[in-house]
Backbone as CSV, one residue per row, in Angstrom:
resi,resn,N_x,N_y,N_z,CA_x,CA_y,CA_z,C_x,C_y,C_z
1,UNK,157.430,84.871,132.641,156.806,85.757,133.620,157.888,86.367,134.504
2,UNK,157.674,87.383,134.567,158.774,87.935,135.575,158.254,88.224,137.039
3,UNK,159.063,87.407,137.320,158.724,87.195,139.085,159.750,87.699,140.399
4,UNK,158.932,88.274,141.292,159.782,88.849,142.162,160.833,88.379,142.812
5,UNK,160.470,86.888,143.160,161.069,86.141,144.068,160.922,85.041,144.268
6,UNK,161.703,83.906,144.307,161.401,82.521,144.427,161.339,81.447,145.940
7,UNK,160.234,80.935,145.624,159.927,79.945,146.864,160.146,78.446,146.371
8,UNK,160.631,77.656,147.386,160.007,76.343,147.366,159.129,75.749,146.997
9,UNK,158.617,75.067,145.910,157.354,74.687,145.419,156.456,74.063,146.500
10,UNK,155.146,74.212,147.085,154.262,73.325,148.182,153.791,72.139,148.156
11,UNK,154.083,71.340,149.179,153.324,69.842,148.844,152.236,69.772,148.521
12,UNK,151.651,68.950,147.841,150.162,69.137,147.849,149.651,67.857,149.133
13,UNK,150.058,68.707,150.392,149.060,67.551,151.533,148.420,68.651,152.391
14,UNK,146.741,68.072,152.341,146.000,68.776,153.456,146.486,69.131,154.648
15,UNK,147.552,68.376,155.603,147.992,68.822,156.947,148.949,69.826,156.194
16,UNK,149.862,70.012,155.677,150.438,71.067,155.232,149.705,72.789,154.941
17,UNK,148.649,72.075,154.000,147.976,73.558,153.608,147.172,73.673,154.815
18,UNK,146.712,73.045,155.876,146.029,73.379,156.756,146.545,74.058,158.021
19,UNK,148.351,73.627,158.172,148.910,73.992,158.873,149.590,75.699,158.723
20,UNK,149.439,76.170,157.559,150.113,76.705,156.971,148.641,78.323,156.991
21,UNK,147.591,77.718,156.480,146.491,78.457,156.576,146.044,79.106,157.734
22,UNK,146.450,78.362,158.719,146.152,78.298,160.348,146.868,79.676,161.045
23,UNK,148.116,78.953,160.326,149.293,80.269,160.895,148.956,81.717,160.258
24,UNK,148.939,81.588,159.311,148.332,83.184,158.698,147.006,83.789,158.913
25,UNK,146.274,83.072,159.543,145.559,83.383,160.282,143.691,83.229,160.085
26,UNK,143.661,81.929,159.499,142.314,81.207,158.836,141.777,80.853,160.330
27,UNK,140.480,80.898,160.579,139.922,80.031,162.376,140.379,78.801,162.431
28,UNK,139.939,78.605,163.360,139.780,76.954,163.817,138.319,76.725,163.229
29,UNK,138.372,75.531,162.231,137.070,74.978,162.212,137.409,74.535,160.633
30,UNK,138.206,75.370,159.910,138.341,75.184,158.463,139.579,74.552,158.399
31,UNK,139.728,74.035,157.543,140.820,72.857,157.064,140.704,72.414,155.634
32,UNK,141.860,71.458,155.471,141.761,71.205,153.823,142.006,69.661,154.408
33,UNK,141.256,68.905,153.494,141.467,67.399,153.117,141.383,67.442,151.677
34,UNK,142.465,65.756,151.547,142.126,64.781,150.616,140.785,64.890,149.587
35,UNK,140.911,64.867,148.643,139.144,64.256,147.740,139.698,63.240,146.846
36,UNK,139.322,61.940,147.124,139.872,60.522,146.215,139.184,60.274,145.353
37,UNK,137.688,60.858,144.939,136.873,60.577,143.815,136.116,62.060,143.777
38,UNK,135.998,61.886,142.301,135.675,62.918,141.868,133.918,62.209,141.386
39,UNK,133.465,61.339,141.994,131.842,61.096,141.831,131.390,60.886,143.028
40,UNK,131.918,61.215,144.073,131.167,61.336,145.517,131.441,63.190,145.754
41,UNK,130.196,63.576,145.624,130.073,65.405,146.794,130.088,65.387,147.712
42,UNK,130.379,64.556,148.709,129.784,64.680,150.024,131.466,64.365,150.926
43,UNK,131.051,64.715,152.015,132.377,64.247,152.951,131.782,64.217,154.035
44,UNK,131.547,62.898,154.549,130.869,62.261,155.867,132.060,62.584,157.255
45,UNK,131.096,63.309,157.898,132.053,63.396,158.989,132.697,64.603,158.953
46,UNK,133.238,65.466,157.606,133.879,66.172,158.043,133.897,67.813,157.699
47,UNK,132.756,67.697,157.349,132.104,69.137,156.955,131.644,69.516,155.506
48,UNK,131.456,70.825,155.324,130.967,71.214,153.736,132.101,71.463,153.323
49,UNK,132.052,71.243,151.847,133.164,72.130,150.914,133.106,73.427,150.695
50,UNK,134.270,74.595,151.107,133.622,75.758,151.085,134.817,76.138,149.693
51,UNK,135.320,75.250,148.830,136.617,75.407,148.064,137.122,74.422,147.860
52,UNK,137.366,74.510,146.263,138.507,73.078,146.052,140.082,73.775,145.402
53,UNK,141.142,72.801,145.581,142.018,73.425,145.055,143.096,71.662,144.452
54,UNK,143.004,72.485,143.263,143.701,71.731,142.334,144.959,71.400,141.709
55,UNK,145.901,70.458,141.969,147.470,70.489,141.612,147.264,69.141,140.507
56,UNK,147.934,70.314,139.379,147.460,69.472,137.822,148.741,69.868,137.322
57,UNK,149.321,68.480,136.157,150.317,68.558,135.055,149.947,69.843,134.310
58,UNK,150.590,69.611,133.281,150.649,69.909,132.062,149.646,69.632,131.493
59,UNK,148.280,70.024,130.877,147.101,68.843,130.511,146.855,70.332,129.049
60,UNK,145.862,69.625,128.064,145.065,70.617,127.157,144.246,71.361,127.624
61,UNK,143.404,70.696,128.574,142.425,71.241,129.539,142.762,72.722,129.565
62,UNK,143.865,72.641,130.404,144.558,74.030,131.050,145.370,74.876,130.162
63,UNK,145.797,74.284,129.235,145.873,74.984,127.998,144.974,76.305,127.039
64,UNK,143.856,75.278,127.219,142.207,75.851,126.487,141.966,77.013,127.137
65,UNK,141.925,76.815,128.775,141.925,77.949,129.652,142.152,79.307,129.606
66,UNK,143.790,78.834,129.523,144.693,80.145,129.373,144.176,80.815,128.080
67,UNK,143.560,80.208,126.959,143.265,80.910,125.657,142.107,81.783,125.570
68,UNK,141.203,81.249,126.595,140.062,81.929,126.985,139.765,83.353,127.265
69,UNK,141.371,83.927,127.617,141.171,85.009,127.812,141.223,86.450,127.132
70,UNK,140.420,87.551,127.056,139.834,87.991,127.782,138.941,87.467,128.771
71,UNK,139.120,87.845,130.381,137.898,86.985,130.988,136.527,87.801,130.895
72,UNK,135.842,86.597,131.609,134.412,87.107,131.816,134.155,87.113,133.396
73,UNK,134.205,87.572,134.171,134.355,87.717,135.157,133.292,88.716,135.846
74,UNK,132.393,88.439,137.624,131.474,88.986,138.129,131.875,90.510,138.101
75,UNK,130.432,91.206,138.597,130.506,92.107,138.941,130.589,93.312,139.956
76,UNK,131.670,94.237,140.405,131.571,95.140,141.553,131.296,94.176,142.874
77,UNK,130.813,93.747,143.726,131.384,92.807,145.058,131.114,91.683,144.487
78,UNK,130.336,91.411,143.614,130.683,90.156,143.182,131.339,89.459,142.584
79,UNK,132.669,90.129,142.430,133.276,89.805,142.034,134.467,89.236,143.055
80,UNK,135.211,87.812,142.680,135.705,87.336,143.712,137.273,87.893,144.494
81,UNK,137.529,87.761,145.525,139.340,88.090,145.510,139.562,87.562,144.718
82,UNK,141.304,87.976,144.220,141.947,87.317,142.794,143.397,88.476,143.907
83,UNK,144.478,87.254,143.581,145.447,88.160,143.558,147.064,87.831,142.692
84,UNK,147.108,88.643,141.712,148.547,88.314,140.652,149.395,87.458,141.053
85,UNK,149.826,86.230,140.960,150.876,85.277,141.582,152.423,86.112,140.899
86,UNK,153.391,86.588,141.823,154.699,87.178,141.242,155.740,86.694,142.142
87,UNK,155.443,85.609,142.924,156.222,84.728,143.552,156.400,83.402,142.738
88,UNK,157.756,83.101,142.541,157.895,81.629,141.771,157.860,80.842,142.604
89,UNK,157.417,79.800,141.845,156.815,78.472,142.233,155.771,78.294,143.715
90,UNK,154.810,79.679,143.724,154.103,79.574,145.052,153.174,79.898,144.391
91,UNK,152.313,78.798,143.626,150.851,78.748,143.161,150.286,77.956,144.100
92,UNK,150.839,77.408,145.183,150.072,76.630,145.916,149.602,77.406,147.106
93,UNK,150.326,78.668,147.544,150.380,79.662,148.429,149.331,80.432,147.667
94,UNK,149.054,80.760,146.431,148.206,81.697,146.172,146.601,80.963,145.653
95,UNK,146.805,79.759,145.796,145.372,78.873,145.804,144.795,78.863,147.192
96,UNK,145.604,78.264,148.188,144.975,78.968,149.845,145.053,79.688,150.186
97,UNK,145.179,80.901,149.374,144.828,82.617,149.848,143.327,82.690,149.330
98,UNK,143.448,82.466,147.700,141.953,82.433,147.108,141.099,81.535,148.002
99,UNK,141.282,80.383,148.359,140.141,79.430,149.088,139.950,80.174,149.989
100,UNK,140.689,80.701,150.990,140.486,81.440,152.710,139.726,82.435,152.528
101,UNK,140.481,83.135,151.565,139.863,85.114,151.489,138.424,84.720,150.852
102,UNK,137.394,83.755,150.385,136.686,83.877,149.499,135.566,83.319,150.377
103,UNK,135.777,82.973,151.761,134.911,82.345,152.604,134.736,83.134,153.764
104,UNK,133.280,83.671,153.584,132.734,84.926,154.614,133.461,84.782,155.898
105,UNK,133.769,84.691,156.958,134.259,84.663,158.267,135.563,84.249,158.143
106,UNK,136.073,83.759,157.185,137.249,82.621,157.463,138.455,83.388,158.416
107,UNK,138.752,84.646,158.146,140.347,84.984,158.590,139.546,86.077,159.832
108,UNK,140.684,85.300,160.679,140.689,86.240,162.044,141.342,87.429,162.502
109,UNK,140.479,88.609,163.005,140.872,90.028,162.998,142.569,89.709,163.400
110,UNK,143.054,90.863,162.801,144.798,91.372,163.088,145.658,90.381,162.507
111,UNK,145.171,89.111,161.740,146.529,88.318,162.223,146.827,88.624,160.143
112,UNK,147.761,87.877,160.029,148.624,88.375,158.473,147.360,88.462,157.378
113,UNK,146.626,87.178,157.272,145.523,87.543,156.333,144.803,88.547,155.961
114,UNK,144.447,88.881,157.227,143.278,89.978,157.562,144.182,91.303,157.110
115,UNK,145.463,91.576,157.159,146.407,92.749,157.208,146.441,92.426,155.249
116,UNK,146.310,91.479,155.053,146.450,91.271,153.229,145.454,92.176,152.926
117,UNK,144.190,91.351,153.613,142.504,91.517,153.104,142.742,93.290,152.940
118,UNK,143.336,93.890,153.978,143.080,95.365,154.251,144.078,96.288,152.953
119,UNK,144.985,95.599,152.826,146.023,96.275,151.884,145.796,96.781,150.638
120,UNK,146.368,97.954,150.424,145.759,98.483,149.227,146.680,97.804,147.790
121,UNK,147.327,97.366,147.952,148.235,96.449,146.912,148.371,95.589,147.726
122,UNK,147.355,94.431,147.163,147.962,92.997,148.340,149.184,92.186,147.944
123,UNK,149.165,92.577,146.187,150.596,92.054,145.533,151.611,92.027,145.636
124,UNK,151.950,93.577,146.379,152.740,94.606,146.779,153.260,93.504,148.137
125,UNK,151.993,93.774,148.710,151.981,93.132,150.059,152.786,91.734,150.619
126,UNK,152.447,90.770,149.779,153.014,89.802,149.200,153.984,89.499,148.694
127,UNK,154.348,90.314,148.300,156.159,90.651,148.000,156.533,90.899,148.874
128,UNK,156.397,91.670,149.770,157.407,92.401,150.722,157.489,91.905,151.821
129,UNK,156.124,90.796,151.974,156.316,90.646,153.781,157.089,89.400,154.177
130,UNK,158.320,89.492,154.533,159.181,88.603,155.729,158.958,87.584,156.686
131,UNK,157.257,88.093,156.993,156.337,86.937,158.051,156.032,85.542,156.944
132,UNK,155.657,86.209,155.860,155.232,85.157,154.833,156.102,84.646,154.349
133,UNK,157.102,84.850,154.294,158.304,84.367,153.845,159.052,83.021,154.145
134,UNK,159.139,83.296,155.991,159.382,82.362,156.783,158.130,81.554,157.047
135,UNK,156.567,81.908,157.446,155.623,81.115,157.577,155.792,80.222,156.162
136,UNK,155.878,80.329,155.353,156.008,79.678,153.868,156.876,78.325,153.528
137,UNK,158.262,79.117,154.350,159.315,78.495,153.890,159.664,76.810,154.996
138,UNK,158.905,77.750,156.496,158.885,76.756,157.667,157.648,75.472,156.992
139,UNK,156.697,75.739,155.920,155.838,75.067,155.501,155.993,73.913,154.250
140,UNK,156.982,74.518,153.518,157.771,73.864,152.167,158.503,72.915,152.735
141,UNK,159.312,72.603,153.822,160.150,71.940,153.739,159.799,70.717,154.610
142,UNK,158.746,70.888,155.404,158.124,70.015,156.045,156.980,68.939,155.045
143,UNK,157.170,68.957,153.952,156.580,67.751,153.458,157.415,66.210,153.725
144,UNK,156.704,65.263,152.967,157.186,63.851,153.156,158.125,63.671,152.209
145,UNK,158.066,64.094,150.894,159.260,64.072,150.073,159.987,65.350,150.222
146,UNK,161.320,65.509,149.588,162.678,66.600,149.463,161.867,67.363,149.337
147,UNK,162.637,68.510,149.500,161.782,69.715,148.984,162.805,70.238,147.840
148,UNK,162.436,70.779,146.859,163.513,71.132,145.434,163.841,72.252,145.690
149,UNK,164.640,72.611,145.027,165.053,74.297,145.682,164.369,75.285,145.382
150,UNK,164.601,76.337,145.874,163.600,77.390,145.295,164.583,78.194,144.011
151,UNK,163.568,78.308,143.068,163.482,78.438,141.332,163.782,77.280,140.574
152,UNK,163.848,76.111,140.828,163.380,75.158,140.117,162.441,75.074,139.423
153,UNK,162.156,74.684,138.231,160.859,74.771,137.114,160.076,73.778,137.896
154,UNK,158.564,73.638,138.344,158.505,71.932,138.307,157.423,71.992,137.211
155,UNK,156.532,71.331,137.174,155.691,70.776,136.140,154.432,70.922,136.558
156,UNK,153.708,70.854,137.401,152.659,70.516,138.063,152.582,72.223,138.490
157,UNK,151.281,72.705,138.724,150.424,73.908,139.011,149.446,73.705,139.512
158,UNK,149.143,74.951,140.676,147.779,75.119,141.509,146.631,75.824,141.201
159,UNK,145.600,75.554,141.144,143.876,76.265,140.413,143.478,76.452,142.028
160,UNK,142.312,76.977,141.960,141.169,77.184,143.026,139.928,76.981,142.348
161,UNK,139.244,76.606,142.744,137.681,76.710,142.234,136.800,76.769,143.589
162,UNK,136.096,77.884,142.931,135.381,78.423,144.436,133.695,78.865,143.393
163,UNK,132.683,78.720,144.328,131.157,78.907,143.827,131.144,80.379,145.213
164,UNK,130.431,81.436,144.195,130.458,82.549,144.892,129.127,83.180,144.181
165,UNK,128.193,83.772,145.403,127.077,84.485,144.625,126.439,83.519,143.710
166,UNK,126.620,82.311,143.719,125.471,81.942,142.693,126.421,81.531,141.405
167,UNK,127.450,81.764,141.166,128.305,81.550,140.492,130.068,80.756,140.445
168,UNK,130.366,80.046,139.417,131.520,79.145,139.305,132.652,80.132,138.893
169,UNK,133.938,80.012,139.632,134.972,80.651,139.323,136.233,79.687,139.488
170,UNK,137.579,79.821,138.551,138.290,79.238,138.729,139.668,80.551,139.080
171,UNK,139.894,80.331,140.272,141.167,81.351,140.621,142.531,81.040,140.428
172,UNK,143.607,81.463,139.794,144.469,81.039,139.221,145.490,82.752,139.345
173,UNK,146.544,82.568,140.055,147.200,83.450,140.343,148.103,83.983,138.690
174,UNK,148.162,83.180,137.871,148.738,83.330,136.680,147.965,83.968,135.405
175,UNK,147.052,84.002,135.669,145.846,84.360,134.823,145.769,85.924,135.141
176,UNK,144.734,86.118,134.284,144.844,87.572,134.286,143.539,88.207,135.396
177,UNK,143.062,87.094,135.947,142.090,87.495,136.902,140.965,86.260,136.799
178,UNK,140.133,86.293,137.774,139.311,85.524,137.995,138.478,84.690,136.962
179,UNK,138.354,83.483,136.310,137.807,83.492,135.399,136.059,83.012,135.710
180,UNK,135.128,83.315,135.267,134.082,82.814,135.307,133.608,81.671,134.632
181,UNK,133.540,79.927,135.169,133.071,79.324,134.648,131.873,78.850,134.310
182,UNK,130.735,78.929,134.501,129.616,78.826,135.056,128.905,79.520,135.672
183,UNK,127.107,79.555,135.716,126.567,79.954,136.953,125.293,79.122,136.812
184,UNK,125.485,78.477,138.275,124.944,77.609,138.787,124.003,77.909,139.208
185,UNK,122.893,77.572,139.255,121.200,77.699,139.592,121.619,78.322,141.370
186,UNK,120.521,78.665,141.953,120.288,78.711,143.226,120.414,77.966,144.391
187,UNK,119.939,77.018,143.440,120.298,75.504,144.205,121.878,75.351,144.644
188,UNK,121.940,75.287,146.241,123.162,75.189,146.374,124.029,73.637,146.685
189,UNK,122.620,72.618,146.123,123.022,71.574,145.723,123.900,71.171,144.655
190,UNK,124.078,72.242,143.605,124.583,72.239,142.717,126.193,72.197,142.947
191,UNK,126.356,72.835,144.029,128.273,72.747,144.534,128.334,72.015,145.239
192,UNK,129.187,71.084,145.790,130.586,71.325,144.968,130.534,69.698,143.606
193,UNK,129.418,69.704,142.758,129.461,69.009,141.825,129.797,69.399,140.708
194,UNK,129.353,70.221,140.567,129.886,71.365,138.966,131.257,71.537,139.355
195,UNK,131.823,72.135,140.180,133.237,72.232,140.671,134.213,70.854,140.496
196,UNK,133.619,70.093,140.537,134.742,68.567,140.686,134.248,67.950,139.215
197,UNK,133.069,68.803,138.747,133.044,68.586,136.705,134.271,69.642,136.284
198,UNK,134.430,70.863,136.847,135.648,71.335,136.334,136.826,70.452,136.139
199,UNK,137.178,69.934,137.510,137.855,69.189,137.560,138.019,68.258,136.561
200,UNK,137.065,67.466,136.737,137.031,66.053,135.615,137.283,66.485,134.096
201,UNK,137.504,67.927,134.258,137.690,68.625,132.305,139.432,68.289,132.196
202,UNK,140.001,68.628,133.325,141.569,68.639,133.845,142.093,67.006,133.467
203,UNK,141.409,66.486,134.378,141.766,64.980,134.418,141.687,64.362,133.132
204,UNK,140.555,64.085,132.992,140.459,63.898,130.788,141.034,64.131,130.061
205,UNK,142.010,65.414,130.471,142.549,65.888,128.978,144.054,65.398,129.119
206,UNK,144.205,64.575,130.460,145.556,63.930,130.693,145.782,62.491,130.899
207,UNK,145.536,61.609,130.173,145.246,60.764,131.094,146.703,60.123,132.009
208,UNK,147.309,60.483,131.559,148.801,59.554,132.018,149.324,60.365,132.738
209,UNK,148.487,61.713,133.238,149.170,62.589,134.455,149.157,62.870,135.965
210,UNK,149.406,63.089,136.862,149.542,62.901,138.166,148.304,64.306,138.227
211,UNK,147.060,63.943,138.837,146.348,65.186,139.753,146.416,64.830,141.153
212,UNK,146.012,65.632,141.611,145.901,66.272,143.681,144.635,66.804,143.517
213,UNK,143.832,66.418,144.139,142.640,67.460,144.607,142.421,67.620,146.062
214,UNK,142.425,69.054,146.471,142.223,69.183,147.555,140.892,70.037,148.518
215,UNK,139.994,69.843,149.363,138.722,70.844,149.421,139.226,71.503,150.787
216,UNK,138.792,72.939,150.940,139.064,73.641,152.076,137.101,72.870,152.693
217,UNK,137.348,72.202,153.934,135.994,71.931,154.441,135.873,73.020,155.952
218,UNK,134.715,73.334,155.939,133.844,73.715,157.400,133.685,72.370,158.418
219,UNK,134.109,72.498,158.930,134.195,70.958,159.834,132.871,71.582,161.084
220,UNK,132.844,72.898,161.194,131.688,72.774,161.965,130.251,72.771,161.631
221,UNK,130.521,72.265,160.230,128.404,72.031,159.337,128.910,70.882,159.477
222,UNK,129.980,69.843,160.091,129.551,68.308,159.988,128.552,67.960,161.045
């Protein structure tokens, strides 16, 4: 893939992506935690799932994926943000763009998000901007382990899975656009369980591999 420019690969820890989301300009109220089982939906205490985001090996799962395409993907507004990942090793940066941008209210007028949301090439956008650069880079290096350098290969990759309109999508900056997995009844009991069955397709097809799951929650529906 030919990529514009290389970043630091992202930790996969909720205070990180939450800290990081914050600054670019997501409200107060949304955040990302931890998910330690993939057979509990619920998160006591600390709001709804409005997004999950996924840091997975190498698996078949994700293999199968990529083969899938041509996508099948919604239609005209229903169709979800999606935006081309052309930054190396910042699939974790373009999984909490998809979770934020895909949640009605989330980003607050003027600040960097909202200036993405508006852009007529957000790709473009994304390349070029200097704020993101440093918000990014001040974010990479503050994990608990080293941080590797930037253009290092690593192994491990970021998904999104987001339920929109009535429908399952998996966002993936590497892909050729949004893919449609599912569509889920009305019932909006149905999320985020079908979403963490995506998941469990990932996990299965690896067993001896390291996953991360992470949910963007509404802490103010707790």
């Amino acid at each position: 893939m030919d990529y514009h420019k290389h970043f630091i690969p992202l930790e996969s820890d909720p205070l990180i992506f939450t800290q990081l989301a914050h600054k670019l300009g997501v409200r107060d109220g949304l955040e990302f935690i931890d998910i330690l089982s993939l057979e509990d939906t619920t998160t006591p205490n600390q709001g709804s799932i409005a997004a999950l985001i996924l840091n997975l090996p190498p698996c078949s799962a994700y293999e199968r994926e990529k083969g899938n395409e041509p996508l099948h993907t919604g239609h005209g507004n229903e169709e979800p943000i999606w935006v081309k990942q052309t930054i190396h090793n910042a699939c974790g940066l373009y999984a909490l763009i998809h979770a934020v941008c895909n949640v009605p209210g989330a980003i607050q007028p003027g600040s960097f998000l909202n200036q993405l949301m508006q852009a007529h090439n957000r790709t473009e956008f994304l390349n070029t901007s200097v704020t993101l650069e440093e918000l990014y880079r001040e974010a990479a290096v503050n994990g608990s382990s080293e941080a590797p350098p930037a253009g290092v290969e690593v192994d491990h990759h970021y998904i999104c899975i987001i339920r929109q309109s009535g429908q399952l999508f998996i966002l993936d900056g590497e892909m050729s656009g949004p893919i449609l997995r599912d569509k889920p009844s009305v019932n909006t009991d149905t999320w985020p369980k079908q979403g963490l069955g995506v998941v469990r397709e990932y996990t299965e097809s690896e067993k001896n591999g390291s996953f991360n799951l992470l949910a963007l929650v509404n802490t103010q529906d707790a």
